[in-house]
LUMGU-236031 format. One line per 4 residues: number of its first residue (from 1); their letters; for each residue x, y, z of N, C-alpha, C. Coordinates in steps of 0.02 Angstrom, whole numbers, m for minus. Each point is the difference from the previous one (the first is absolute). Example, Ala and Ser with C-alpha at 12.3 -4.5 7.8 and 13.67 -1.06 7.14 Angstrom:
! residues 2
1) AS) 660,m284,390,m45,59,0,45,60,0 ~ m18,53,m36,42,59,3,m39,55,37 $
This chain:
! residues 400
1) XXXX) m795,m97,481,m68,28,m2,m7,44,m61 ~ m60,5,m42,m1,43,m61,m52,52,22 ~ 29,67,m13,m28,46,32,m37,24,m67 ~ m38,57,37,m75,37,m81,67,50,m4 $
5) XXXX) 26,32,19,69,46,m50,64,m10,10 ~ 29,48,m63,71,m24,m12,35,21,67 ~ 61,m41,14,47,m5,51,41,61,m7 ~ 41,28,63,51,55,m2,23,m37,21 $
9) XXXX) 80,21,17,52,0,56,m18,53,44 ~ 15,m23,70,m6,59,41,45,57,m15 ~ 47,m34,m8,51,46,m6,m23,61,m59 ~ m47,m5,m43,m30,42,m44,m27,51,42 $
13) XXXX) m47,m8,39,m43,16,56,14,46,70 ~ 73,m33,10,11,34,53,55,5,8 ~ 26,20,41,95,33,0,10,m2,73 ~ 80,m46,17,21,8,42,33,53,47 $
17) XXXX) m42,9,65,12,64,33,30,m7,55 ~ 48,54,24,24,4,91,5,81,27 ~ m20,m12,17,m8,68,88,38,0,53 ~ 67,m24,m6,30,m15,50,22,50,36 $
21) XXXX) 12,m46,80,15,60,49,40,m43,54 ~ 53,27,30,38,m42,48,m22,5,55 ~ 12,m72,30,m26,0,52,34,41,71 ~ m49,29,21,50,39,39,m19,m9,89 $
25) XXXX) 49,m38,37,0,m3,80,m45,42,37 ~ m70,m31,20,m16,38,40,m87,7,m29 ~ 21,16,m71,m68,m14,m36,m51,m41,14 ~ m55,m8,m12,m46,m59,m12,m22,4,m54 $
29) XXXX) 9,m59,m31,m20,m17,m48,m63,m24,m26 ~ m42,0,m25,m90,m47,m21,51,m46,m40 ~ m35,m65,5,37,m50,m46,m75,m24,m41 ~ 20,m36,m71,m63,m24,m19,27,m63,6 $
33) XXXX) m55,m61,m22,32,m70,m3,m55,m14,m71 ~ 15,m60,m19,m42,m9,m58,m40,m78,23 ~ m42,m23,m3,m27,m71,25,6,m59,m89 ~ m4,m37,46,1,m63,m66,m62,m24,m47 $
37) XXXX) 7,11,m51,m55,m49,m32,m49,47,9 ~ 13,50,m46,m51,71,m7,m20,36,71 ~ 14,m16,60,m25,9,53,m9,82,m14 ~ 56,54,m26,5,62,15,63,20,42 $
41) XXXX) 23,62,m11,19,35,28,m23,25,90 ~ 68,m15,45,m38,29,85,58,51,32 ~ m41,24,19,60,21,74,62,m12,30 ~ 62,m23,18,17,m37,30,31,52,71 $
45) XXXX) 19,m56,46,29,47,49,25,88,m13 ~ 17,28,33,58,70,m6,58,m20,16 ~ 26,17,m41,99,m7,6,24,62,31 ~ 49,m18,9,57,83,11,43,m29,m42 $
49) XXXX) 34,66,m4,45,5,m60,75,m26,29 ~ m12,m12,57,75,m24,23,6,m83,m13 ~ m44,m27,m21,m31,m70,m14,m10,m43,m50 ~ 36,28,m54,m14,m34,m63,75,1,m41 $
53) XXXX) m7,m56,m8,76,m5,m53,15,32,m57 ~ m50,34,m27,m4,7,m71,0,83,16 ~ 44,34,m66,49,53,7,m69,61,m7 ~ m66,m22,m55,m37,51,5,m84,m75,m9 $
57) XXXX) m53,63,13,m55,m22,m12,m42,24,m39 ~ m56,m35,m22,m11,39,m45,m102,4,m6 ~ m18,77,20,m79,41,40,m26,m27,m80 ~ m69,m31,11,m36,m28,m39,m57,40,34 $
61) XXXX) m48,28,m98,m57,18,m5,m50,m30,m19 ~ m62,34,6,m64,m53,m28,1,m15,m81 ~ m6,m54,m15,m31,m25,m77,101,m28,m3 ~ 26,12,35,96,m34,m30,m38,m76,19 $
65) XXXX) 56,m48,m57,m20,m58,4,73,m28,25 ~ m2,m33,62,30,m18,59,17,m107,m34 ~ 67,2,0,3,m58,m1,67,m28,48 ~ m12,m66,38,31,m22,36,48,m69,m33 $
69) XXXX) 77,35,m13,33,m41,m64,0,m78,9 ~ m11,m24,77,24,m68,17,m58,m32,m18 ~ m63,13,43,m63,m23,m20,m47,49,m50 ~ 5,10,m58,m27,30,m45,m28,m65,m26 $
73) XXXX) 38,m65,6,m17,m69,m35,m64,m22,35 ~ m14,46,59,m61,m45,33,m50,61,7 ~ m6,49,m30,m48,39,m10,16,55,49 ~ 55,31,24,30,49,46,m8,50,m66 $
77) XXXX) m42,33,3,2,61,m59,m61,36,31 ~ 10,81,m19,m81,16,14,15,97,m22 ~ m81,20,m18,9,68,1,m3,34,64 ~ 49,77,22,m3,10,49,m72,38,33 $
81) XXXX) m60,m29,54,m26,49,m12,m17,63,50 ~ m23,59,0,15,76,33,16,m13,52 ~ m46,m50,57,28,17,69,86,m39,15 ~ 30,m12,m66,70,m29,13,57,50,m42 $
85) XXXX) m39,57,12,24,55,m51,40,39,52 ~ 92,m24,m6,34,37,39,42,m57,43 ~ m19,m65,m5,32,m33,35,82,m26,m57 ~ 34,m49,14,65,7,m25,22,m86,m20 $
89) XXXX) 37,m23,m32,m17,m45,m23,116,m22,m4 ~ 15,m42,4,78,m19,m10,15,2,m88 ~ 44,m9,m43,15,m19,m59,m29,m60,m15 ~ 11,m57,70,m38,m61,m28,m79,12,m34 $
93) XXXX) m16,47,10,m81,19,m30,15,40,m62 ~ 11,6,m36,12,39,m51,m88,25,m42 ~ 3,72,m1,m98,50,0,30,m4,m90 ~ m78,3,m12,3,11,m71,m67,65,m21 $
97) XXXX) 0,30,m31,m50,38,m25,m51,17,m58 ~ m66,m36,14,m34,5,m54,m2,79,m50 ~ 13,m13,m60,m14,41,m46,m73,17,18 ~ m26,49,12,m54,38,9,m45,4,m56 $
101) XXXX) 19,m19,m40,m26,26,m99,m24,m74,m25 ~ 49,m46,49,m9,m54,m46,m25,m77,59 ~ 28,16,54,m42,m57,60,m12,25,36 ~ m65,m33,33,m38,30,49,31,m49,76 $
105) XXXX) 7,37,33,41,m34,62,m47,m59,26 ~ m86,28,32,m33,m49,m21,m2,m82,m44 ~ 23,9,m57,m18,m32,m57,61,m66,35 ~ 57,44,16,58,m44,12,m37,m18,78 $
109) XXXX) m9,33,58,m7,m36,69,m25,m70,m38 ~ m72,8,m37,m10,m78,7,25,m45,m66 ~ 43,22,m13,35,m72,m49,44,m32,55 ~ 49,39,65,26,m20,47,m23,m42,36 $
113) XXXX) m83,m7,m10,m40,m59,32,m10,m50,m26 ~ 19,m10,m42,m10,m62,m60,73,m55,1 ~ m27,m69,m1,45,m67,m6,27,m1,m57 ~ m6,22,m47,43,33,m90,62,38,31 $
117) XXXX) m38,60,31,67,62,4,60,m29,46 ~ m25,m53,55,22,m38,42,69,m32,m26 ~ m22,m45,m69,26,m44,m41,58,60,m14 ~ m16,30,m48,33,46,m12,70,24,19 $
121) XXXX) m26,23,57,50,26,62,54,m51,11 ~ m22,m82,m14,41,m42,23,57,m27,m40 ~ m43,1,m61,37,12,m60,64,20,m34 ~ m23,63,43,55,76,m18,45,m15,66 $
125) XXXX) 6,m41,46,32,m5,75,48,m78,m22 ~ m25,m21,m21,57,m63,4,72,m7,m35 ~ 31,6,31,75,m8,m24,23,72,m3 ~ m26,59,17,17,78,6,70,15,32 $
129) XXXX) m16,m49,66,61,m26,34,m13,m55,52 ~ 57,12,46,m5,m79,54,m60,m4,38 ~ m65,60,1,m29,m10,67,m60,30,m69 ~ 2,m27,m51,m58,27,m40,m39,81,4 $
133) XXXX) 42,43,16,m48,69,m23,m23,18,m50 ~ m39,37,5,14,34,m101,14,47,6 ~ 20,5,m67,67,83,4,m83,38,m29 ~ 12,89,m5,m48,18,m21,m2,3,m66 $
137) XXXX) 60,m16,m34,m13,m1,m72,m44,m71,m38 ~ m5,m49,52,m22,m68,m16,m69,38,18 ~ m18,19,62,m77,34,19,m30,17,m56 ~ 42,82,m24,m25,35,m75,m15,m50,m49 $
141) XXXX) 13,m54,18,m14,m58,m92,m36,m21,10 ~ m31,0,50,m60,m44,22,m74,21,m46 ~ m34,m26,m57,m24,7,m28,m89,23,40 ~ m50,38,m10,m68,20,31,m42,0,m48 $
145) XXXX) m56,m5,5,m67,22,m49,m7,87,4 ~ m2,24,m50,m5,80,m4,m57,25,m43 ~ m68,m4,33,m53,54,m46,15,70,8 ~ m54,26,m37,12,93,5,0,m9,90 $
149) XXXX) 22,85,6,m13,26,69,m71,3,26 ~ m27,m1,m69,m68,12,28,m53,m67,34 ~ 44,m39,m44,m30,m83,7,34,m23,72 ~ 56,29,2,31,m26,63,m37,21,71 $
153) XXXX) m29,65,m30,m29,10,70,m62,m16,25 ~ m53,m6,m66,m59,m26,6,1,m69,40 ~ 40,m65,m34,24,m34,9,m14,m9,89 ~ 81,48,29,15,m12,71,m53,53,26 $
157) XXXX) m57,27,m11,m71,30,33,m44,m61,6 ~ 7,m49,m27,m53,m52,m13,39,m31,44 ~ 47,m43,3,39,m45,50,m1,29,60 ~ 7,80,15,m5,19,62,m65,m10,43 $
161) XXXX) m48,30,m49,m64,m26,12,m18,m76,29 ~ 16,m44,m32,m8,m71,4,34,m25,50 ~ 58,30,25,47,m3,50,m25,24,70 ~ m31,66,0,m29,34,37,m56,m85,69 $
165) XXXX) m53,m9,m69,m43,m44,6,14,m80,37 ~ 76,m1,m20,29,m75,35,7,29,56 ~ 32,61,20,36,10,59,m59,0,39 ~ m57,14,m21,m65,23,53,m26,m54,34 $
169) XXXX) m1,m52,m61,m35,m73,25,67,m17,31 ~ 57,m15,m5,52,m36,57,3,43,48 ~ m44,43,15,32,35,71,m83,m25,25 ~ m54,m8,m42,m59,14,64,6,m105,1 $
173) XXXX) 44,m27,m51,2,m87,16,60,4,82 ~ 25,38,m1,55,5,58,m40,13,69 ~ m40,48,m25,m35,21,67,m59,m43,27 ~ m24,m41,m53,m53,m41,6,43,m63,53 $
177) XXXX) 61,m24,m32,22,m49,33,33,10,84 ~ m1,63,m16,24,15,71,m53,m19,62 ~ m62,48,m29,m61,m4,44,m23,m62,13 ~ 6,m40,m62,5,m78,5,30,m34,78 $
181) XXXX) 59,28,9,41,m54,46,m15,61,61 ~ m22,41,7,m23,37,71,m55,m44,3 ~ m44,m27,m39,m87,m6,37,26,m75,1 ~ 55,m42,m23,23,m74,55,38,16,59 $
185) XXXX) 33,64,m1,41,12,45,m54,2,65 ~ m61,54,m16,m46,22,64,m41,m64,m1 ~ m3,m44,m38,m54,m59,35,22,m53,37 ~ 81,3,m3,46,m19,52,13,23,65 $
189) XXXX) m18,59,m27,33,37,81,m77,m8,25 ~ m62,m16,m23,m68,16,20,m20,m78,36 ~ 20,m69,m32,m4,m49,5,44,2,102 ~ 74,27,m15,45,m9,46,m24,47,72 $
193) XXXX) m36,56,m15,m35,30,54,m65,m44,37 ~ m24,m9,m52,m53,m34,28,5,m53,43 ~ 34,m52,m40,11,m71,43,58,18,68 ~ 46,51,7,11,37,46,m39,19,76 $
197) XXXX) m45,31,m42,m72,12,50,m27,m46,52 ~ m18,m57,m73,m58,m24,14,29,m75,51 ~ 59,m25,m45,19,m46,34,82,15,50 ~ 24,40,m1,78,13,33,38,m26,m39 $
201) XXXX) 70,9,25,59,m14,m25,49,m48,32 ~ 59,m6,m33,52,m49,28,61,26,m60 ~ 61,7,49,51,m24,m16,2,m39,m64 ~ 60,12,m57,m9,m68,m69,53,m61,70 $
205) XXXX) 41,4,30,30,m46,32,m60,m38,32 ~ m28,29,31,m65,m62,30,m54,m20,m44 ~ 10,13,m76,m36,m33,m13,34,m37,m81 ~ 53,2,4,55,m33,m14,27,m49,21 $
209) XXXX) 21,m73,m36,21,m41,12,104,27,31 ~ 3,32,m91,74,16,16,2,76,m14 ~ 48,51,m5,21,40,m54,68,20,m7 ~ 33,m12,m54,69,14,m14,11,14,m49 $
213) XXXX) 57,m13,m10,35,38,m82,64,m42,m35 ~ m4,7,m44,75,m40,m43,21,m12,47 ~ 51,m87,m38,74,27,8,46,17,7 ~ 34,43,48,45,67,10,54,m34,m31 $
217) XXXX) 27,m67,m26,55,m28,m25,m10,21,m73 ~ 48,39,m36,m16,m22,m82,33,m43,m41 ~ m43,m48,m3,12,m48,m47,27,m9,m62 ~ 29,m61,m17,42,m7,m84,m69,m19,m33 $
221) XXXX) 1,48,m57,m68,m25,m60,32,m56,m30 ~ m51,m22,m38,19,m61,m47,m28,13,m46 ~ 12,m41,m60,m50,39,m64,m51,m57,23 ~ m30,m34,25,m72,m19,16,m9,m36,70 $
225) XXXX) m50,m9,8,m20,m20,55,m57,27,44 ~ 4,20,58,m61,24,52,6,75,m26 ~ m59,35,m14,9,56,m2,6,46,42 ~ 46,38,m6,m3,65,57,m6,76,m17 $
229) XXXX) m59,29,23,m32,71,m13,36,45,36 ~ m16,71,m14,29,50,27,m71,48,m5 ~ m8,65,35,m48,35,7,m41,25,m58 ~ 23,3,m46,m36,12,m84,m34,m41,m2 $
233) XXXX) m13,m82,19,m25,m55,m21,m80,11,64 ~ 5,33,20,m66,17,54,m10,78,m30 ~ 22,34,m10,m11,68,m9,m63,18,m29 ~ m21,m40,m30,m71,28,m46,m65,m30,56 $
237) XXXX) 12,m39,61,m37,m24,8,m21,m70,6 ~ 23,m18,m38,m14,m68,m29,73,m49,m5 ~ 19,m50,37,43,m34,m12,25,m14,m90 ~ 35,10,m30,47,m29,m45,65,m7,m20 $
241) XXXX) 46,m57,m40,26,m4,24,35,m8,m69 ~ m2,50,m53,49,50,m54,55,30,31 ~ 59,m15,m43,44,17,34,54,m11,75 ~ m14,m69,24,4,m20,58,66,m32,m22 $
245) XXXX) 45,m8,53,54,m47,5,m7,m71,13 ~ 41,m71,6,m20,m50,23,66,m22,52 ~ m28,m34,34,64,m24,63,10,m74,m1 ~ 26,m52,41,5,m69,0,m61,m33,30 $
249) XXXX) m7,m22,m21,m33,m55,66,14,m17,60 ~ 70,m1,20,31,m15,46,m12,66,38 ~ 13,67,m46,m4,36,74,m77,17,3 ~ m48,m2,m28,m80,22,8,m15,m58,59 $
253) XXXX) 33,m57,m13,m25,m28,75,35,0,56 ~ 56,41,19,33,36,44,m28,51,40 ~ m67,32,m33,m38,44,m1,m66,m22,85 ~ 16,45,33,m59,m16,63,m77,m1,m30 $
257) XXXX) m47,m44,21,m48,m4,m21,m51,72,14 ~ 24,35,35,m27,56,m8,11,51,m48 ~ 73,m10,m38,15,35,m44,m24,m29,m91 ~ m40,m61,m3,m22,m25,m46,m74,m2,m22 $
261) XXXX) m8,35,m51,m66,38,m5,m51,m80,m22 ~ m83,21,25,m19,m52,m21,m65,40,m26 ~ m49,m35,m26,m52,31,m25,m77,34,55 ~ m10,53,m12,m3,47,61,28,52,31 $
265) XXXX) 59,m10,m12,54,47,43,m3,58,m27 ~ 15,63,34,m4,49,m33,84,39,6 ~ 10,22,m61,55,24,m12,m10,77,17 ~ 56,21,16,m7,94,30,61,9,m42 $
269) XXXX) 6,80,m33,69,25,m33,20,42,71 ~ 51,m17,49,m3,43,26,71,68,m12 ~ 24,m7,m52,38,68,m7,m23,29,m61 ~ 52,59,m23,m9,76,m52,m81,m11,m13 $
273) XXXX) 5,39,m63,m49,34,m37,m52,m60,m8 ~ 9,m62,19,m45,m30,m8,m32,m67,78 ~ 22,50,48,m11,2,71,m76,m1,6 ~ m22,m47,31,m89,m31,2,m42,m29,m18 $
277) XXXX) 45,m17,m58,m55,m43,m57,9,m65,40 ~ m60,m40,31,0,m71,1,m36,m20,m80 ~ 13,m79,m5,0,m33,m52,m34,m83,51 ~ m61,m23,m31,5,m61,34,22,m83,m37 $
281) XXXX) 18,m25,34,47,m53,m37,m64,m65,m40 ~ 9,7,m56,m66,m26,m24,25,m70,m47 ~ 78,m16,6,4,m51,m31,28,m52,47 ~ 4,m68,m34,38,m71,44,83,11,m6 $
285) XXXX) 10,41,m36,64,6,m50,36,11,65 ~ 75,m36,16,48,15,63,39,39,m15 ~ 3,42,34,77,97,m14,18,22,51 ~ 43,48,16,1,26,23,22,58,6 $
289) XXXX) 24,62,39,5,64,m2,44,27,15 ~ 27,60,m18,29,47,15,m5,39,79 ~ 45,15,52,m44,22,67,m30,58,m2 ~ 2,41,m42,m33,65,m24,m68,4,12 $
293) XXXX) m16,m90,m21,m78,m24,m21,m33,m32,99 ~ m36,25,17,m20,m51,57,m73,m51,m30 ~ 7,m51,58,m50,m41,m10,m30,m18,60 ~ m102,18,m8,m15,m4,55,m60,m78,1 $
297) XXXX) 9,m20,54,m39,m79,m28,m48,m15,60 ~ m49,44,m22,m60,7,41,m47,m75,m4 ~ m6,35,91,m57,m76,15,m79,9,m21 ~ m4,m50,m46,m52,0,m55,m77,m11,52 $
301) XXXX) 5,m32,43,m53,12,49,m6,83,28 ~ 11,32,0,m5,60,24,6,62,m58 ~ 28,m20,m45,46,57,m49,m19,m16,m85 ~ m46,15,m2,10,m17,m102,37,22,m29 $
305) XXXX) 65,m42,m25,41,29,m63,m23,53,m33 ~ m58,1,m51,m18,59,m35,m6,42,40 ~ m60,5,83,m6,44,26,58,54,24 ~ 65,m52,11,64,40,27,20,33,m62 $
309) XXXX) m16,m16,m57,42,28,m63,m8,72,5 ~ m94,m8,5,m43,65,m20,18,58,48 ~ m2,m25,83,23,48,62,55,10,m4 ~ 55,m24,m33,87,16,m12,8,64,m47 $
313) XXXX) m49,3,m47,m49,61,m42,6,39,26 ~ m36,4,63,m37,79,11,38,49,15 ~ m29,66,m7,21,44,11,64,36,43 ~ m32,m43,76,39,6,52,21,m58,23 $
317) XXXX) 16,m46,m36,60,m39,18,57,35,m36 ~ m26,2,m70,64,49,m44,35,47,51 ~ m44,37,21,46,49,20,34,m16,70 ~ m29,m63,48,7,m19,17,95,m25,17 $
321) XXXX) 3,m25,m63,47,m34,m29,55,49,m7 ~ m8,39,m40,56,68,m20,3,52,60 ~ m42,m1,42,31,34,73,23,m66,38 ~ 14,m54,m14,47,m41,33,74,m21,m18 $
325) XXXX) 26,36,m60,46,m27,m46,54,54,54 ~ 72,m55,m18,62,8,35,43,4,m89 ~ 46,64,7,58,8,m36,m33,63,m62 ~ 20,13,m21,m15,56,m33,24,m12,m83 $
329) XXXX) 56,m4,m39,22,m34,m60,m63,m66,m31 ~ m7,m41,48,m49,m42,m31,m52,m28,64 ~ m26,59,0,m73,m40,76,m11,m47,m7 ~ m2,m35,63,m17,m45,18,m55,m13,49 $
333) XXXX) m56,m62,21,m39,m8,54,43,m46,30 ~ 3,2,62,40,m62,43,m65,m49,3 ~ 35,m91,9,m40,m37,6,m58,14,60 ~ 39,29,65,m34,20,61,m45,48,m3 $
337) XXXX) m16,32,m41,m63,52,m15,m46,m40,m54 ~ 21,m36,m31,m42,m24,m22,m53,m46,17 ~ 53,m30,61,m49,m45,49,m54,1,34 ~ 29,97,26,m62,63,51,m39,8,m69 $
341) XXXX) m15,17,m60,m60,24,m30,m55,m58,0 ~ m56,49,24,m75,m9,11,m22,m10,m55 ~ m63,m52,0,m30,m42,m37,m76,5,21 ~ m61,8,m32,m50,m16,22,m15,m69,10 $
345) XXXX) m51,m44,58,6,m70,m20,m83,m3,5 ~ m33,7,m50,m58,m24,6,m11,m85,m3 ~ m65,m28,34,12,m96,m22,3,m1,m65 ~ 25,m80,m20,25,m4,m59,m85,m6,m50 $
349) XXXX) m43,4,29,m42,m3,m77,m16,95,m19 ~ 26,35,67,m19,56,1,63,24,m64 ~ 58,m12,8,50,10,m36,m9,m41,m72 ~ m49,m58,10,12,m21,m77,m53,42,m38 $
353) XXXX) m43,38,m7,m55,30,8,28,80,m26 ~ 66,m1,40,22,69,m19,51,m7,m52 ~ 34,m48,m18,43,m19,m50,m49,4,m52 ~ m52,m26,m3,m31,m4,m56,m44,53,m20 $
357) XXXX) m1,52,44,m22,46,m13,58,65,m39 ~ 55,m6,18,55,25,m19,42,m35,m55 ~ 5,m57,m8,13,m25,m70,m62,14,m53 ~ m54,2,17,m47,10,m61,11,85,m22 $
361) XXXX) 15,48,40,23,56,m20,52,7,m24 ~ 54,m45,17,81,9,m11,m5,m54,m81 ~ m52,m43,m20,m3,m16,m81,m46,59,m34 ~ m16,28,12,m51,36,m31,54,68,1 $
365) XXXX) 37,25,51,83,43,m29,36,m26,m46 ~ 13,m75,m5,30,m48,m48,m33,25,m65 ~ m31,m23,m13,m53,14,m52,19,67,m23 ~ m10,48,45,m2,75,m18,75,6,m23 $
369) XXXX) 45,m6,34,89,14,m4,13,m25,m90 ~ m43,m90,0,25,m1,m34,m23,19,m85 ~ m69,30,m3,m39,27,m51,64,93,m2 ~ 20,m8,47,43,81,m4,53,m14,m23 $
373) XXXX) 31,m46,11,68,m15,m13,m2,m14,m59 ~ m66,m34,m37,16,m6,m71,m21,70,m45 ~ m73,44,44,46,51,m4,45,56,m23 ~ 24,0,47,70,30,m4,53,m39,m58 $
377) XXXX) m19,m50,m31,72,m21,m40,m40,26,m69 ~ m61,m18,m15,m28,54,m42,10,73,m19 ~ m24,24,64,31,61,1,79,25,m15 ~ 31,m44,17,94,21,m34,m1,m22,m59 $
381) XXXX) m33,m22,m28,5,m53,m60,m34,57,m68 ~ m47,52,41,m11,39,m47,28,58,m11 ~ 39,25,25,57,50,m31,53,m30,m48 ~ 21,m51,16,46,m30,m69,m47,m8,m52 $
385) XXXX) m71,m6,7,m38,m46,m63,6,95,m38 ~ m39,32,30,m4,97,m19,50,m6,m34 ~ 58,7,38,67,18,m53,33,m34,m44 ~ m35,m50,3,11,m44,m86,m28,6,m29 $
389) XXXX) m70,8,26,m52,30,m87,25,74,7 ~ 3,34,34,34,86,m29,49,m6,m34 ~ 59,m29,12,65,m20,m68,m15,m31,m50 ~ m34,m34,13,m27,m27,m72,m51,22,m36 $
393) XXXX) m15,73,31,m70,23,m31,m69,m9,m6 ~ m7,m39,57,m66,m49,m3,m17,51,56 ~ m19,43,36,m16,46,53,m48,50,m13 ~ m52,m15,m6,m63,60,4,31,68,31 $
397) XXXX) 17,52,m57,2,48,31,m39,74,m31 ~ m38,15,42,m23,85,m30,26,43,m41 ~ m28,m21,m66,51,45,m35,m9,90,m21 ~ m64,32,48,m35,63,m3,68,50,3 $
C-alpha cells in the first residue's frame, strides 16, 4: 500500500516496556486477552496467582501497545484502552510504548485495524521459530505511515467521528432486525391463539400419521451416495443439505418407512442450542438423519405441512419444548412430549387461508432481512474503505 507520508519503524516510535510483578498465591489477577483480526483488546477471566506457569506478569496501562507473539500474524495486536488499565498480561504478550512526542496511541489503535498492518505482522512471524511468533525486535521493524502529531490526530478525530456514525447505524440495523422477528414471532403466536379458540386442539400424534427420529444405529459414511443430515441442516429453518454426509444404499433402505423423509414431512431439531426449529421437507431428494433430528409425517387431510411448520413456531410450543427437555449437558425433547404438544386444527381451507396469510408476511420479513443483510455487509465494508483513504490521505479532514 503507498501511504501520503514517509514510513517509521515502530521501533523509532516506541520502546519496549515491562511492569512486572510475581504472581503471588492467593491474588487475583485482571487478565487482558487480545482478539483477532483488529478485534481489540478484552477482559479475560481473573486468575490467581497460584495458577499460572509463568515466573512473573506483567500490569498493562492505557495507550501500551499489547501484542500477542503467536497470533500477531492474524491481527492479535491492539492499543490498551483505560478500562483495561491495571489488568496483567504473560511475556507471551510483550507492551510496547508510544513515544508521546512522536505517536499518537490513537494513530496506532487504527493501523492495528488494517489488512497491510495484518500482512505485516505475518511477515515479521514466519520462520521466527517453530510455531511462528514474532520476536519484538521483528515487531519494532515493522515499517508505519508517520505524519506530524498534529496530522495524526486530526486524522484519528475524523475516523472517530466516522466510526462513531457506523456504530449508530449497525446498532439501530440490529435493533430494527430484532423487532423484525418479534412482529413474526407475535403473528404466530396470534394466528396459534386464535385458531385455538376458535376451532380446538389435538395432540401432533392424532393428527399425525407417524412421529420419530433417526436412526439410533450410526452408520459407515461413504464418500457418496444417500445423503445423511444432522441438526445444522434444519437449523435455519429451512431444510438443506451443505455439509451433509452420505451412506449406502443398502443401508437407507434398511431404514423403516417411517424413518424416510418424503415431501411434506416436517423435520423438528430436537436437541442443544438449536432445539425447535422445524424445517419442512420440500424436496423428492431421498436422506436421511441423524436421531437428534425427529420426523413428523402429518396426515395431510387434517394437518397442512406449512400450517404445522408455522404452529411448531410459536411462542408456546417453544417453550413448550424446552420445559420438556431431559439431560442437562445437551437438552433434549423426548420423542413422547413431542407427541403430547398441542396444535390448533382449524378445516383445511381455514388453515390454507392462514398459511397464506403468514407466508405473505414471512416474504415480506424475507425481503426486509434481506435488504438488511446487505446492509450490514455495507456497513463493515465501510470502515476498511475510511481507513484506506485516511492512510493514503484521501480523508476529508478539518483542518481549523
Amino acid at each position: 500500500m503507498t501511504f501520503a507520508w514517509p514510513e517509521s519503524a515502530i521501533g523509532d516510535v516506541a520502546d519496549q516496556i515491562e511492569r512486572p510483578e510475581v504472581p503471588i498465591p492467593g491474588r487475583t489477577f485482571r487478565q487482558i486477552g487480545v482478539r483477532l483480526w483488529g478485534g481489540g483488546a478484552y477482559e479475560r477471566e481473573p486468575l490467581d496467582g497460584s495458577r499460572t506457569q509463568y515466573a512473573r506478569l506483567n500490569r498493562v496501562e492505557k495507550d501500551d501497545i499489547i501484542v500477542n507473539k503467536i497470533w500477531a500474524r492474524n491481527g492479535s495486536v491492539a492499543v490498551v484502552p483505560e478500562n483495561l488499565t491495571g489488568c496483567y498480561c504473560s511475556t507471551e504478550f510483550p507492551l510496547f510504548r508510544p513515544k508521546p512526542e512522536r505517536l499518537d496511541a490513537g494513530w496506532f489503535h487504527w493501523i492495528t485495524k488494517t489488512r497491510w498492518f495484518w500482512k505485516q505482522c505475518d511477515s515479521q512471524s514466519r520462520g521466527t521459530s517453530g510455531k511462528n511468533r514474532i520476536r519484538p525486535d521483528r515487531f519494532l521493524a515493522i515499517p508505519i505511515p508517520l505524519p506530524s502529531l498534529q496530522e495524526q490526530r486530526r486524522i484519528v478525530a475524523r475516523i472517530e467521528e466516522l466510526a462513531a456514525k457506523i456504530d449508530t447505524a449497525q446498532r439501530l440495523r440490529k435493533e430494527s432486525s430484532a423487532q423484525g422477528k418479534l412482529l413474526e414471532v407475535s403473528a404466530i403466536d396470534n394466528v396459534f391463539q386464535a385458531a385455538a379458540r376458535d376451532y380446538g386442539q389435538a395432540s401432533l400424534d392424532q393428527v399425525c400419521l407417524s412421529i420419530t427420529d433417526g436412526d439410533h444405529v450410526t452408520p459407515s459414511f461413504t464418500e457418496k451416495g444417500v445423503p445423511f443430515i444432522f441438526v445444522g441442516n434444519v437449523s435455519t429453518g429451512r431444510l438443506h443439505f451443505r455439509g451433509c454426509r452420505f451412506v449406502s444404499e443398502e443401508y437407507f433402505q434398511t431404514l423403516d418407512a417411517s424413518r424416510k423423509p418424503g415431501k411434506g414431512d416436517v423435520l423438528y431439531s430436537a436437541v442443544g442450542a438449536t432445539l425447535g426449529i422445524p424445517a419442512v421437507v420440500d424436496s423428492d431428494r431421498g436422506f436421511c438423519f441423524q436421531r437428534h433430528v425427529a420426523i413428523l409425517k402429518p396426515d395431510k387431510l387434517r394437518l397442512n405441512p406449512r400450517f404445522l411448520w408455522f404452529m411448531l413456531r410459536a411462542r408456546s410450543t417453544y417453550e413448550l419444548a424446552w420445559k420438556s427437555t431431559t439431560g442437562s449437558a445437551q437438552p433434549t425433547v423426548p420423542l413422547r412430549r413431542i407427541r403430547e404438544f398441542p396444535v390448533p386444527i382449524p378445516p383445511p381451507e381455514g388453515q390454507a387461508r392462514l398459511v397464506s396469510h403468514l407466508e405473505d408476511l414471512q416474504m415480506r420479513m424475507d425481503v426486509s432481512m434481506d435488504l438488511q443483510s446487505k446492509t450490514a455487509a455495507e456497513l463493515d465494508a465501510l470502515l476498511p474503505s475510511i481507513l484506506d483513504k485516511a492512510f493514503k490521505g484521501e480523508l476529508l479532514v478539518n483542518r481549523e
